[in-house]
C-alpha positions as CSV (number, residue, x, y, z in Angstrom):
1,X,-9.8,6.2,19.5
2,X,-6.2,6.5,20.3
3,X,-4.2,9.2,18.3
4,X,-0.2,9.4,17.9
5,X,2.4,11.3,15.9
6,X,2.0,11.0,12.4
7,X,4.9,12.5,12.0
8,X,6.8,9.4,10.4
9,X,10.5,10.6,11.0
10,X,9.1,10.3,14.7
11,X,6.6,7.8,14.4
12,X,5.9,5.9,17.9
13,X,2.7,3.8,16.4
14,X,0.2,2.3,19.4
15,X,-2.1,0.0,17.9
16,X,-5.6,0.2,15.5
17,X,-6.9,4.0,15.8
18,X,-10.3,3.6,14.8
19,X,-12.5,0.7,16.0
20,X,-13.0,-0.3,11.9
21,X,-9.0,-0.9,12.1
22,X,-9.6,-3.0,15.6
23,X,-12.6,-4.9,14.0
24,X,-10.0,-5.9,11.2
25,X,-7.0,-6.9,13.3
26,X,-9.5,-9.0,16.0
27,X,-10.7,-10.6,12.1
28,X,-7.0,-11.4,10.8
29,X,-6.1,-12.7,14.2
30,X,-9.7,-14.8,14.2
31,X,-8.6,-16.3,11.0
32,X,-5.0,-17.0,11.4
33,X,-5.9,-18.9,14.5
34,X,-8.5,-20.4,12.7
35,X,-5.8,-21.7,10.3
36,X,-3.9,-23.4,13.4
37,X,-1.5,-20.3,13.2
38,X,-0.6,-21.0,9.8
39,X,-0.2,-18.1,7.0
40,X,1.3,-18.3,3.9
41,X,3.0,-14.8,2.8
42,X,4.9,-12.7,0.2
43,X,7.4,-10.4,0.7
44,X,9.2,-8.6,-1.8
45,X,12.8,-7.6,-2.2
46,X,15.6,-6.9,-5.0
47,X,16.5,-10.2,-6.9
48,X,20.5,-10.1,-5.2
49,X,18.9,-9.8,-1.3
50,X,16.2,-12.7,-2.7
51,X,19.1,-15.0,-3.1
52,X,20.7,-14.8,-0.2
53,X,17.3,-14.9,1.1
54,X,17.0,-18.3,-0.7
55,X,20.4,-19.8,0.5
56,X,20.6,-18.1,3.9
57,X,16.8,-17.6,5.3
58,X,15.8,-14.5,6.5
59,X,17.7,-12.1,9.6
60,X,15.3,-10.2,11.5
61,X,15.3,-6.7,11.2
62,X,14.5,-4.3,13.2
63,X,12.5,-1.1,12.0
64,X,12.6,2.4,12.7
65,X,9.9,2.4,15.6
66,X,12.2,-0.2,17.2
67,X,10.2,-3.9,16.4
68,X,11.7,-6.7,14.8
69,X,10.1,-9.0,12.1
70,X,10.0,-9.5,8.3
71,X,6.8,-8.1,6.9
72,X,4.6,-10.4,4.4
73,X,1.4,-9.2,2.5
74,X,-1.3,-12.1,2.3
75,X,-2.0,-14.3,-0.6
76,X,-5.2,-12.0,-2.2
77,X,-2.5,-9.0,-1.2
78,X,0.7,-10.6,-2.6
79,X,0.8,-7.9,-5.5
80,X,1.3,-5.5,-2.3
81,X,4.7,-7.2,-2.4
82,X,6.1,-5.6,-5.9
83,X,6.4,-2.3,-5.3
84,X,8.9,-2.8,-2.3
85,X,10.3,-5.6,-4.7
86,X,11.5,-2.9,-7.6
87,X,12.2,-0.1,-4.7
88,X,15.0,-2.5,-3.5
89,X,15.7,-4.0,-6.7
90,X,16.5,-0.5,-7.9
91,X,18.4,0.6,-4.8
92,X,20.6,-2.4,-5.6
93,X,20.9,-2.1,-9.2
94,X,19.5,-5.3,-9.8
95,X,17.5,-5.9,-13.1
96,X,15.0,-8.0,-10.9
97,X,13.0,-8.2,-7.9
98,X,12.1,-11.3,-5.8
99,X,8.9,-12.4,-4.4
100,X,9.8,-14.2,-1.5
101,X,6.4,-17.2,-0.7
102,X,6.5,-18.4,2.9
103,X,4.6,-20.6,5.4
104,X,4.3,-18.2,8.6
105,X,3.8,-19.9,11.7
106,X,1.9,-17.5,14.3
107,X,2.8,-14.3,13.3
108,X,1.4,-11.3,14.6
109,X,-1.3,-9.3,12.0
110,X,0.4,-5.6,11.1
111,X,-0.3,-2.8,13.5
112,X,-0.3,-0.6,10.3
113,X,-3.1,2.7,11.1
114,X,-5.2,1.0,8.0
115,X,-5.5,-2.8,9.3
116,X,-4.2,-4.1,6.4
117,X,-3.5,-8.2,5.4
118,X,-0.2,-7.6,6.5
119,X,1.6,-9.8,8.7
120,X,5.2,-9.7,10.6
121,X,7.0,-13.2,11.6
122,X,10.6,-13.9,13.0
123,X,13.3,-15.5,11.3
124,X,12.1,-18.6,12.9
125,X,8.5,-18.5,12.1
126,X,9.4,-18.4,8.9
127,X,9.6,-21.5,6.0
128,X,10.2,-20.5,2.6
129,X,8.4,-22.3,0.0
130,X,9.5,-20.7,-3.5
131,X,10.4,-17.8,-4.9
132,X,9.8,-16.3,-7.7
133,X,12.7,-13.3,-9.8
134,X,10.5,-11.2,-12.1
135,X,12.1,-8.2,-14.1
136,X,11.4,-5.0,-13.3
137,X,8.7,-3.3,-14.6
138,X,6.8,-7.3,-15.3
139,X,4.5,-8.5,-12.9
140,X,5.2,-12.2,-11.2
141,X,3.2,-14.6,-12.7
């Protein structure tokens, strides 16, 4: 088991940290390959960033521990997606968030300490296919 700071204002994260967390990345990675590299995935963001979102496609960003992707909860996980949804809606000012629907093409499963359905694409692994503005405080349909 490897251990690292989890101090998060000086996180330097390494990889699953248990061998349950490396059982569940090896599974994801099984089954998006599986899939022919295909995943479809939510991400959630205030209803103004959704638009451009929608007109633009998505920049890369880059995180505090330095990578760069846009993160997506799988389709049983999508709900995972609304709470960042109303945090940036709020920061915004926006009276609604955006769940953002996309086809991912090979993205890499989260490195997140619990192994969650969480995947991370580039800008150009990324196709949009809808996306849904639900007022805050309602859950997307």
């Amino acid at each position: 088991m490897r251990m690292v700071n989890n101090n998060y204002n000086n996180w330097a994260y390494q990889g699953p940290q248990t061998e349950e967390a490396l059982r569940k990345f090896n599974k994801n990675l099984r089954r998006r390959d599986a899939n022919g590299g295909i995943i479809i995935g939510y991400h959630g963001t205030s209803a103004s960033i959704g638009k451009i979102i929608e007109e633009l496609g998505f920049k890369d960003y880059t995180s505090i521990d330095g990578t760069v992707g846009i993160w997506f909860w799988e389709e049983g996980w999508k709900d995972n997606a609304i709470l960042p949804g109303e945090k940036k809606a709020k920061e915004q000012g926006d009276l609604e968030y955006a769940i953002i629907k996309a086809k991912l093409t090979n993205p890499a499963p989260d490195l997140s300490p619990f192994a969650r359905p969480q995947w991370k694409a580039n800008k150009d692994q990324i196709e949009i296919l809808g996306v849904e503005y639900v007022p805050v405080g309602q859950r997307p349909k």
